[in-house]
DRENTOR-727760 format. One record per atom (N, C-alpha, C, CB): residue number from 1; residue in one letter; chain; x, y, z. Coordinates in Angstrom, 3 decimals. Each point is the difference from the previous one (the first is absolute). Glycine has a CB too. Example, Ala and Ser with C-alpha at 12.3 -4.5 7.8 and 13.67 -1.06 7.14 Angstrom:
seq:type:mol:east:north:up
1:A:A:13.190:-5.690:7.800
1:A:A:-0.890:1.190:0.000
1:A:A:0.900:1.200:0.000
1:A:A:-1.892:-1.173:1.246
2:S:A:1.542:2.223:-1.966
2:S:A:0.820:1.190:0.060
2:S:A:-0.770:1.090:0.730
2:S:A:1.184:-0.628:-2.145
// end
This chain:
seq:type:mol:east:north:up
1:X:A:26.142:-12.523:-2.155
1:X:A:0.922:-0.009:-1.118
1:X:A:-0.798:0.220:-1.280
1:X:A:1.602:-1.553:1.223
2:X:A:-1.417:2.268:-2.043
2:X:A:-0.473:0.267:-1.382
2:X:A:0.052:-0.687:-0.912
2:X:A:0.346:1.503:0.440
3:X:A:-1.650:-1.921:-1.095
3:X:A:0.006:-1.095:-1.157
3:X:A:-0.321:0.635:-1.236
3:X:A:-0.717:-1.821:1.449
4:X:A:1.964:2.207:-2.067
4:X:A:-0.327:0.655:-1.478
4:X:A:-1.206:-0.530:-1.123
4:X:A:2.556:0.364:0.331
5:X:A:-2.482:-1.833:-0.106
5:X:A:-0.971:-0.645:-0.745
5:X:A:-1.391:-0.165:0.480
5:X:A:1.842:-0.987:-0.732
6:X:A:-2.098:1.734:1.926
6:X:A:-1.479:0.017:0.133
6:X:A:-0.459:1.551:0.480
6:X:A:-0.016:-2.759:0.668
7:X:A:1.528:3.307:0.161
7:X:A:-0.346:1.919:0.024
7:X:A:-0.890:-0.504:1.367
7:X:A:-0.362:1.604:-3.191
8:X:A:1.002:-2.237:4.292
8:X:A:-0.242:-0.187:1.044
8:X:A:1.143:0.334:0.749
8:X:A:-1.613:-1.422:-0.639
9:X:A:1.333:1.765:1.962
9:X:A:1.002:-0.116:0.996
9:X:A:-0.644:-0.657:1.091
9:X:A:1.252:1.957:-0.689
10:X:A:-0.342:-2.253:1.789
10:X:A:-0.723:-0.746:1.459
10:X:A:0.651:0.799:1.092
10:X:A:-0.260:-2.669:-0.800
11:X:A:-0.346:2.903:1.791
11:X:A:0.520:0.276:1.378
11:X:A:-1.201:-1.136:0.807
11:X:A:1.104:3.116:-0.310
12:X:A:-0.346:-2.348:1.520
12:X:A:0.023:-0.977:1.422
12:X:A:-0.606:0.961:1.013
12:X:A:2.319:-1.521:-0.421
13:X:A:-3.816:1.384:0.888
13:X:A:-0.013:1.386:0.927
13:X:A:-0.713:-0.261:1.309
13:X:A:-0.105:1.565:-2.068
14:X:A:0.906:-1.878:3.334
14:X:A:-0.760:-0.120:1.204
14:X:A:-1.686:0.699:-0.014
14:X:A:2.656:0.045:1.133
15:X:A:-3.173:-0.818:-0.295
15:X:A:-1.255:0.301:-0.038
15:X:A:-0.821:-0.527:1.610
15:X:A:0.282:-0.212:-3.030
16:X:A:-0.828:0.598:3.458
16:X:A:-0.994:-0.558:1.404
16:X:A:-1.435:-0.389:-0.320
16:X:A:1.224:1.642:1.531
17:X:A:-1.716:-2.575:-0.726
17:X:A:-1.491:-0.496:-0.515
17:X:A:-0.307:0.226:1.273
17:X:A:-0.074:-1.828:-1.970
18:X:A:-0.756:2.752:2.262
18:X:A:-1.009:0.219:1.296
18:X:A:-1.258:-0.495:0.053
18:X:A:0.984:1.805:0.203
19:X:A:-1.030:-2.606:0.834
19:X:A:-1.718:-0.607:0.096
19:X:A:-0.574:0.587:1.183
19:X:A:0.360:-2.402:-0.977
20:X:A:-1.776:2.591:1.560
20:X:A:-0.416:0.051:0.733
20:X:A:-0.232:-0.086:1.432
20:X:A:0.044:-0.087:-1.817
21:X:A:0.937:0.024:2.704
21:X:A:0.215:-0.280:0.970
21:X:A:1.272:-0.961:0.791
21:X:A:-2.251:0.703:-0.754
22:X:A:3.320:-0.552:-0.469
22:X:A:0.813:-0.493:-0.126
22:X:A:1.359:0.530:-0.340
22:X:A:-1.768:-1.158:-0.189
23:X:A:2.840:1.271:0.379
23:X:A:1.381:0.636:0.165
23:X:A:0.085:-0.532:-1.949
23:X:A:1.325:-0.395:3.556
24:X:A:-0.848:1.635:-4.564
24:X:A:0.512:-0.413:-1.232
24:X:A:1.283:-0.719:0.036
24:X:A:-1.162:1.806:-0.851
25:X:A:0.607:-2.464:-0.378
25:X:A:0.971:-0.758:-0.334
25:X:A:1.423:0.574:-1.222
25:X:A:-2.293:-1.729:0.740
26:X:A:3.508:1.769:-1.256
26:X:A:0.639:0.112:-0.522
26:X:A:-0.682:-1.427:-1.204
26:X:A:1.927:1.607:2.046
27:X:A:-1.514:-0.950:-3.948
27:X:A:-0.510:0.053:-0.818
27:X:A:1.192:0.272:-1.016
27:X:A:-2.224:0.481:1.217
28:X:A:2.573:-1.483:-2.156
28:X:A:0.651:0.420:-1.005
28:X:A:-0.648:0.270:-1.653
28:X:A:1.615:-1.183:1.715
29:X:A:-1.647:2.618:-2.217
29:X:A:-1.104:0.037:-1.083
29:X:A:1.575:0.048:-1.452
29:X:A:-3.054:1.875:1.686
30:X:A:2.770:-2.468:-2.630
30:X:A:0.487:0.298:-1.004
30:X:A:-0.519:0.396:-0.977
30:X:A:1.013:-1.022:0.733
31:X:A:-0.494:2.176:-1.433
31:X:A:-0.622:1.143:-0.985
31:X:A:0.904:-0.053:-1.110
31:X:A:-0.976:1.652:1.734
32:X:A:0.106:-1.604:-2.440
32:X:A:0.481:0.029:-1.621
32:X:A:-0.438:1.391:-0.823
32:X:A:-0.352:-2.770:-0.051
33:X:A:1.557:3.348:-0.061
33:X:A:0.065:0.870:-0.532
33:X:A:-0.257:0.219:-1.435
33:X:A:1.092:0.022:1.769
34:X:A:-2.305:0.270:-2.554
34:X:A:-0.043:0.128:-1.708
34:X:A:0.482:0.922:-0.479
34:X:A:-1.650:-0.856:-0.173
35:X:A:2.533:0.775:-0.815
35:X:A:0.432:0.636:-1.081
35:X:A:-0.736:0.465:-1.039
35:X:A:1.470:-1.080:0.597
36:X:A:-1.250:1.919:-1.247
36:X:A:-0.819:0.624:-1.052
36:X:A:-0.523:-0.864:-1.113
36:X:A:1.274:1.898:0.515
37:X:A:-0.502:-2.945:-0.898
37:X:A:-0.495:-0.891:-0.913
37:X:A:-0.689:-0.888:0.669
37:X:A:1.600:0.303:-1.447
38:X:A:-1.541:-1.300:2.722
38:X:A:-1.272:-0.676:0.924
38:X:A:-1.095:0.939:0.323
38:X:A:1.598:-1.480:1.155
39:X:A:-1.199:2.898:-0.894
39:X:A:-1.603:0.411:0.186
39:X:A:-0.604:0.655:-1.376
39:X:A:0.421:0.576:2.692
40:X:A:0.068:-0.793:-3.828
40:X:A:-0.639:0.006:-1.637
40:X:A:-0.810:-1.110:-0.527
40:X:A:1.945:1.137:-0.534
41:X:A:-0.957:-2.371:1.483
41:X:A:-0.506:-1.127:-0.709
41:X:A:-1.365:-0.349:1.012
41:X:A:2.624:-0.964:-1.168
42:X:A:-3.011:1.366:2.494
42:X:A:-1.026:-0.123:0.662
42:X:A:-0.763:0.644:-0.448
42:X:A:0.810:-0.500:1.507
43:X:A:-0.705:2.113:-1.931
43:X:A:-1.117:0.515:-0.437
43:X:A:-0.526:-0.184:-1.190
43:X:A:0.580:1.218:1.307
44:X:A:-0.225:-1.579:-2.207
44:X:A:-0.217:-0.693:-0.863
44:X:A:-1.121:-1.294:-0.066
44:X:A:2.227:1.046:-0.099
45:X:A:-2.488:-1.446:1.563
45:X:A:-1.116:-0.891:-0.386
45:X:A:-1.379:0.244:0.125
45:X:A:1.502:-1.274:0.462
46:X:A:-1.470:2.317:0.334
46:X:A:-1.602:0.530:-0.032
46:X:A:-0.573:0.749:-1.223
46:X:A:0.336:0.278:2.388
47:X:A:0.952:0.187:-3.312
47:X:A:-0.824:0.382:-1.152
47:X:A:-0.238:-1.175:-0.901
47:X:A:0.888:2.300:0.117
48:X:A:-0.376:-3.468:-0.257
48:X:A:0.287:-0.744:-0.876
48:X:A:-1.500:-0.985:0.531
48:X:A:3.209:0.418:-0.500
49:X:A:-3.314:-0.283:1.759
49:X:A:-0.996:-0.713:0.605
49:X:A:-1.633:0.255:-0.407
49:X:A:1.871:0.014:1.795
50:X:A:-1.333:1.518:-1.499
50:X:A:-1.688:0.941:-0.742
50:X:A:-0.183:-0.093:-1.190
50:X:A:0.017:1.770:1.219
51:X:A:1.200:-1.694:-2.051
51:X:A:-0.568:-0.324:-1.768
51:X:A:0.058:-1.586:-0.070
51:X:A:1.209:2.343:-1.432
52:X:A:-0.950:-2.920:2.159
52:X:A:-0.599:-1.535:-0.393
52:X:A:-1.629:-0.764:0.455
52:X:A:2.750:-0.226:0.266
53:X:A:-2.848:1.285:1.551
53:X:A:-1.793:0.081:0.160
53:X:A:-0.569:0.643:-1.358
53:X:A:-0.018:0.528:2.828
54:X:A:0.314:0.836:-3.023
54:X:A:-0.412:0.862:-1.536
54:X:A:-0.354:-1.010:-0.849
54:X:A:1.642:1.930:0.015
55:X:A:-0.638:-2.750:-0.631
55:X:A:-0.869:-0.606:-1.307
55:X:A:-0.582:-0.988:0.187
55:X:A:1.221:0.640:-1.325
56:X:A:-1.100:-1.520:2.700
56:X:A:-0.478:-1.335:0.022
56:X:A:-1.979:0.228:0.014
56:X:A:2.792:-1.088:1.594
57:X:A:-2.538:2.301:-0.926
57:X:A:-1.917:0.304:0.379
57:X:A:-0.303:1.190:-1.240
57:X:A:-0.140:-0.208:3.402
58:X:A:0.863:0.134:-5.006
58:X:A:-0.468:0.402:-1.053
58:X:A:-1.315:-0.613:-0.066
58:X:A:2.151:0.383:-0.971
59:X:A:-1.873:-1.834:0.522
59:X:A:-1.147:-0.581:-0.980
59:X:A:-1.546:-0.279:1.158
59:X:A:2.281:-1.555:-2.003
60:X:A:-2.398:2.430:3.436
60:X:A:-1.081:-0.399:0.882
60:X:A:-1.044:1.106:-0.496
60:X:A:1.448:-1.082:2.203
61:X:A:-2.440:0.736:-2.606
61:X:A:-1.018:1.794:0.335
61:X:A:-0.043:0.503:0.705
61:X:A:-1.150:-0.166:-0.641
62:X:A:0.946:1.327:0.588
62:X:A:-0.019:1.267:1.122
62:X:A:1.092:0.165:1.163
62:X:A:-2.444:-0.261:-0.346
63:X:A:2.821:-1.415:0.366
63:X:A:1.025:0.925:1.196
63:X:A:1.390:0.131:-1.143
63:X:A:-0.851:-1.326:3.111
64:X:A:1.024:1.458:-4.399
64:X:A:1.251:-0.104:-0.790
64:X:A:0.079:1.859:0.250
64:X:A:-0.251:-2.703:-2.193
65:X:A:-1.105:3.173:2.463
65:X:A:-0.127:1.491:-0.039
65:X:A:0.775:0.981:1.419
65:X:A:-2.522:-0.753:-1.463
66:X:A:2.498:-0.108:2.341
66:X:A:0.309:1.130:1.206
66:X:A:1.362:-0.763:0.266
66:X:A:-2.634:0.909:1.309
67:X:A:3.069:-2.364:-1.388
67:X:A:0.771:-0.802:0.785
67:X:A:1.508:0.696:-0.556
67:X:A:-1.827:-2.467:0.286
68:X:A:2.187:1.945:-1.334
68:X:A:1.001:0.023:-0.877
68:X:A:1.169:1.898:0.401
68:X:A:-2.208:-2.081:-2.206
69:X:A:1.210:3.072:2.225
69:X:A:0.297:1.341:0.620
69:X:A:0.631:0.012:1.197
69:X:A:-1.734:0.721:-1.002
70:X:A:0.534:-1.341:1.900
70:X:A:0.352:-0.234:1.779
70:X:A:1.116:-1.059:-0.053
70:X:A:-2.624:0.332:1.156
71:X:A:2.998:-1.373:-1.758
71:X:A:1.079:-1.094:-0.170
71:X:A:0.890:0.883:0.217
71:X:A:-0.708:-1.756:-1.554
72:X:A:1.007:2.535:0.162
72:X:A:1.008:0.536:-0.393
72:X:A:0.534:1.115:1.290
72:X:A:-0.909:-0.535:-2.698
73:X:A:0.186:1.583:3.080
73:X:A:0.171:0.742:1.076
73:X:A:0.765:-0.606:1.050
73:X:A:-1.915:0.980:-0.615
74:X:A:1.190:-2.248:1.385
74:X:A:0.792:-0.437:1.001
74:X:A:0.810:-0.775:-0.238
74:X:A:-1.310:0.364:1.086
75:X:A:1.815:-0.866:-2.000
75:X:A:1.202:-0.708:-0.523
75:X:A:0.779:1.371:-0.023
75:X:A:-0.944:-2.294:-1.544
76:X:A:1.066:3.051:1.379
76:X:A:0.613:1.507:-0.211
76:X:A:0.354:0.345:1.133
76:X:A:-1.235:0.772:-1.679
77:X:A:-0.026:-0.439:2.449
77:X:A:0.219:0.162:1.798
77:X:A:0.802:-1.119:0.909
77:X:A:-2.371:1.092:-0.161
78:X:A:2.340:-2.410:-0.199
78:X:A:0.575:-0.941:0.568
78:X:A:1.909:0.078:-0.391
78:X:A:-2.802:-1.418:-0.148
79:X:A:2.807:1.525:-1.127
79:X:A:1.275:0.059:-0.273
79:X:A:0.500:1.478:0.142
79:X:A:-0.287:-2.059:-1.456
80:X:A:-0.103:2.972:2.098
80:X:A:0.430:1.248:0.136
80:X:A:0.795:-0.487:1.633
80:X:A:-2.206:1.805:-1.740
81:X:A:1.201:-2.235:2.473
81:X:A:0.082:-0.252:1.626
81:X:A:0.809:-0.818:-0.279
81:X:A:-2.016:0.336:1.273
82:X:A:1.988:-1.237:-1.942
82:X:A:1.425:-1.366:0.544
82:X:A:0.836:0.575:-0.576
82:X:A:-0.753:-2.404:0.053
83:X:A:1.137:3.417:-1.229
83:X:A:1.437:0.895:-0.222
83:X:A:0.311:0.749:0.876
83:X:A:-0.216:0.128:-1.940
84:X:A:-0.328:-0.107:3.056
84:X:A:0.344:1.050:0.710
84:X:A:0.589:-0.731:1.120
84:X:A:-1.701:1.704:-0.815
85:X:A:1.664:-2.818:1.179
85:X:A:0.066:-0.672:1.132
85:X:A:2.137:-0.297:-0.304
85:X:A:-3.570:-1.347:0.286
86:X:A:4.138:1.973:0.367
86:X:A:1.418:-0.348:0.415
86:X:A:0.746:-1.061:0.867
86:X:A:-0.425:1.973:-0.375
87:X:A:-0.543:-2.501:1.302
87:X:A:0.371:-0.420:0.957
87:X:A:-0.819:-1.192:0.289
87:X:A:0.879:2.116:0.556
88:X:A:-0.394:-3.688:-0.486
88:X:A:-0.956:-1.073:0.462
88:X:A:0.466:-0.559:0.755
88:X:A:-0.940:-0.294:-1.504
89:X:A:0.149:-0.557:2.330
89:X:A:0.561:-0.864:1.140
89:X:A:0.489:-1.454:-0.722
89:X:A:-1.765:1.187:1.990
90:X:A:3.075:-1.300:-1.481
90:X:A:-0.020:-1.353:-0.533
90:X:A:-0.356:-1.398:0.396
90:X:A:1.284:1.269:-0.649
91:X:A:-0.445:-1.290:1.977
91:X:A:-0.139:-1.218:0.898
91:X:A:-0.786:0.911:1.080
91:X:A:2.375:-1.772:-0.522
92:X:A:-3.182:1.130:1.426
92:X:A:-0.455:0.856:1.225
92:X:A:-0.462:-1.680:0.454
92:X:A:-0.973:3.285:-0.681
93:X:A:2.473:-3.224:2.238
93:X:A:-0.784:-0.975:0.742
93:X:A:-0.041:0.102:1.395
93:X:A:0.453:-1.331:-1.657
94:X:A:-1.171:1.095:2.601
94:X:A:0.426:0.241:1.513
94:X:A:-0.892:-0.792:1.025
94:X:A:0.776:2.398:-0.648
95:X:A:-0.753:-2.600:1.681
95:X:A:-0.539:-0.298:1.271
95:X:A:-0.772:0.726:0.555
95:X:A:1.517:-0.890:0.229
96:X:A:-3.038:0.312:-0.507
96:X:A:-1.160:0.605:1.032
96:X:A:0.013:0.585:1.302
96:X:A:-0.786:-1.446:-1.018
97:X:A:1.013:2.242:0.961
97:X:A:0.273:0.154:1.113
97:X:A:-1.028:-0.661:1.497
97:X:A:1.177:2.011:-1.660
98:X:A:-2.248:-1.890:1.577
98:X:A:-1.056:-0.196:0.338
98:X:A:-0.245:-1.703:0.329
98:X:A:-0.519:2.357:-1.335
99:X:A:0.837:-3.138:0.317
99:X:A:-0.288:-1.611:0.312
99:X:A:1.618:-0.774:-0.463
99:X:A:-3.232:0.062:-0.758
100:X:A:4.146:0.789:0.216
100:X:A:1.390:-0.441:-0.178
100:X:A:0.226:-0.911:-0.905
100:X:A:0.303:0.444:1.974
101:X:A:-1.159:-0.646:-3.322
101:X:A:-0.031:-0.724:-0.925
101:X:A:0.961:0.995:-1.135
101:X:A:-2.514:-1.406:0.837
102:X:A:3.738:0.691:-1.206
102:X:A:0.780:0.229:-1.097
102:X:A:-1.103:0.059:-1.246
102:X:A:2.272:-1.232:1.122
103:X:A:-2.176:2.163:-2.207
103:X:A:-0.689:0.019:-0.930
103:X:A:0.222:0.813:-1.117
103:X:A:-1.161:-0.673:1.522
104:X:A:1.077:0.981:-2.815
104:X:A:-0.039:0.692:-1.320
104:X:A:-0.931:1.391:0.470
104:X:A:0.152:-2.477:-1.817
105:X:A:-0.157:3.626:1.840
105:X:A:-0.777:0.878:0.442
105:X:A:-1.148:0.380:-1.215
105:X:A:2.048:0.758:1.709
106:X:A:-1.754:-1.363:-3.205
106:X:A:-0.476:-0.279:-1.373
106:X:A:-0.159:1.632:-0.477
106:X:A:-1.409:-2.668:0.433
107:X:A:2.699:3.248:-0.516
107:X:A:0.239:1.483:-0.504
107:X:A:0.717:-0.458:-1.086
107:X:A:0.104:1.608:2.073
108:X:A:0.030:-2.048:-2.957
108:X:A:1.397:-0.348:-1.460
108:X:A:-1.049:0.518:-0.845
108:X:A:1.798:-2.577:0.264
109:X:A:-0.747:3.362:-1.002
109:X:A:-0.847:0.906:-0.626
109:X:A:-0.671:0.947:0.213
109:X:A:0.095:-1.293:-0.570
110:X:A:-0.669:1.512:1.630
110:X:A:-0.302:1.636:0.271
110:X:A:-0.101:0.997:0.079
110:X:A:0.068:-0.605:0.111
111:X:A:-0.641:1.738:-0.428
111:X:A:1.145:1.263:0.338
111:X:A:0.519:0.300:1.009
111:X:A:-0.833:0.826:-1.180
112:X:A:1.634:-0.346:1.715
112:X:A:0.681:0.249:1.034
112:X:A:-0.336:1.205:0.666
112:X:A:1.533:-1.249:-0.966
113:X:A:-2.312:0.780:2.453
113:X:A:-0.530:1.266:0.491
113:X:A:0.338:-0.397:1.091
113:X:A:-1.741:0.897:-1.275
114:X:A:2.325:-0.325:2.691
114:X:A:-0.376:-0.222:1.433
114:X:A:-0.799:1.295:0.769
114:X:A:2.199:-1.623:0.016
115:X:A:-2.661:1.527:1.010
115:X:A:-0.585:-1.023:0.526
115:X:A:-0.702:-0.750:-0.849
115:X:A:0.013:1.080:1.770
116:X:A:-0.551:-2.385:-1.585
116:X:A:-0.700:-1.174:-0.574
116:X:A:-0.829:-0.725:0.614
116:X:A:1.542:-0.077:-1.000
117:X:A:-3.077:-0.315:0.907
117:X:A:-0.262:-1.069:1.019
117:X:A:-0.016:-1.208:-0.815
117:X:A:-1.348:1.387:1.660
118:X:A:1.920:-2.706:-1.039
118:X:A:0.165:-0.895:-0.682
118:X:A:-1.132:-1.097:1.077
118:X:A:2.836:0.835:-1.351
119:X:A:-3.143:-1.927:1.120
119:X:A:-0.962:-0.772:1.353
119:X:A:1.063:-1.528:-0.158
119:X:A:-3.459:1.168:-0.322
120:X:A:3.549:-1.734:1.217
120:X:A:0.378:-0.697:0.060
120:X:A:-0.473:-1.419:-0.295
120:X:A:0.775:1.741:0.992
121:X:A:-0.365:-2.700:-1.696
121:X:A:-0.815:-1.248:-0.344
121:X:A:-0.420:-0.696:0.720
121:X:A:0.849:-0.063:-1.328
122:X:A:0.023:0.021:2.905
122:X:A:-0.367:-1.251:0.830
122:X:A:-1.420:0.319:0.978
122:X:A:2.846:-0.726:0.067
123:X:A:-2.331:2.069:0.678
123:X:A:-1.171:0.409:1.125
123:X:A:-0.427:0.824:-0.758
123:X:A:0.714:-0.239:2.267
124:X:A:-0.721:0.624:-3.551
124:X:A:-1.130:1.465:-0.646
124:X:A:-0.002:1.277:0.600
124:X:A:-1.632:-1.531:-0.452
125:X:A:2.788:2.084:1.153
125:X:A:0.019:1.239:0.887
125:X:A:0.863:0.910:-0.934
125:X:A:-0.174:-1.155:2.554
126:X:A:-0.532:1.986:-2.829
126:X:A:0.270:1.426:-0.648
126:X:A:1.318:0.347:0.216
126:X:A:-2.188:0.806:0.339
127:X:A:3.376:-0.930:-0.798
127:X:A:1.151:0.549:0.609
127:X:A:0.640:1.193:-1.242
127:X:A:0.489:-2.586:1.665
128:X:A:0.262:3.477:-0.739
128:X:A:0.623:1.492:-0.677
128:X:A:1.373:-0.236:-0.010
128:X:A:-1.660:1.750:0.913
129:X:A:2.150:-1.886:-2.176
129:X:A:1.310:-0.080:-0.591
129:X:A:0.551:1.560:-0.480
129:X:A:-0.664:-2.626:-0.814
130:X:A:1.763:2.883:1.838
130:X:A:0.512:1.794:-0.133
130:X:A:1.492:-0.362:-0.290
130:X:A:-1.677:1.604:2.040
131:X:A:2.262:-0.476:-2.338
131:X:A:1.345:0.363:-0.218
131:X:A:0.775:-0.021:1.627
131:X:A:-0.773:1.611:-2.449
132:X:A:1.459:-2.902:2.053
132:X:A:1.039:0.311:1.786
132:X:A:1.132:-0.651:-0.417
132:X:A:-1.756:-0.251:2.257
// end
């Protein structure tokens, strides 16, 4: 549903967690859709971030000379990449498949990519979260 006041939306999107030697499991991922004004207001912090490294390492010698440039650049590069990002995970939770421990898969916030490898907290086994 669409939240005018934040320029979000949500869906609901089946998902499978495959482990290693083990039959996947079914996976519910929720995605949050950004709007043009949430992905303004994200990109927005990597520049704001680089001109605040920029002046804090003014008053140092020598490094006030190279830092403040390179700040600025990847605060630039950072907020270019997170404007670009449309799509985040919101909730992501499911069952190991592997040792069957219920758990947070810790994707909130993310960008939204599948395939994914996520590891699991309990047994530490590498598991592949796909589109099903």
């Amino acid at each position: 549903m669409p939240s005018p006041a934040t320029g979000t939306s949500d869906t609901v999107l089946p998902a499978r967690l495959r482990g290693v030697g083990a039959p996947p499991v079914p996976v519910q991922l929720t995605l949050r859709h950004l709007g043009a004004s949430a992905r303004l207001g994200r990109a927005a912090v990597g520049p704001l971030g680089g001109l605040v490294v920029a002046v804090a390492v003014l008053p140092v010698p020598i490094i006030h000379l190279v830092l403040p440039p390179i700040a600025l650049l990847g605060g630039l590069a950072v907020g270019i990449r997170r404007g670009g990002v449309r799509t985040l995970f919101g909730a992501a939770r499911g069952t190991c498949p592997c040792c069957g421990q219920e758990q947070s898969l810790g994707l909130t916030n993310v960008a939204y990519h599948l395939p994914r490898e996520v590891k699991c907290h309990a047994c530490r086994q590498l598991l592949l979260l796909e589109a099903g």
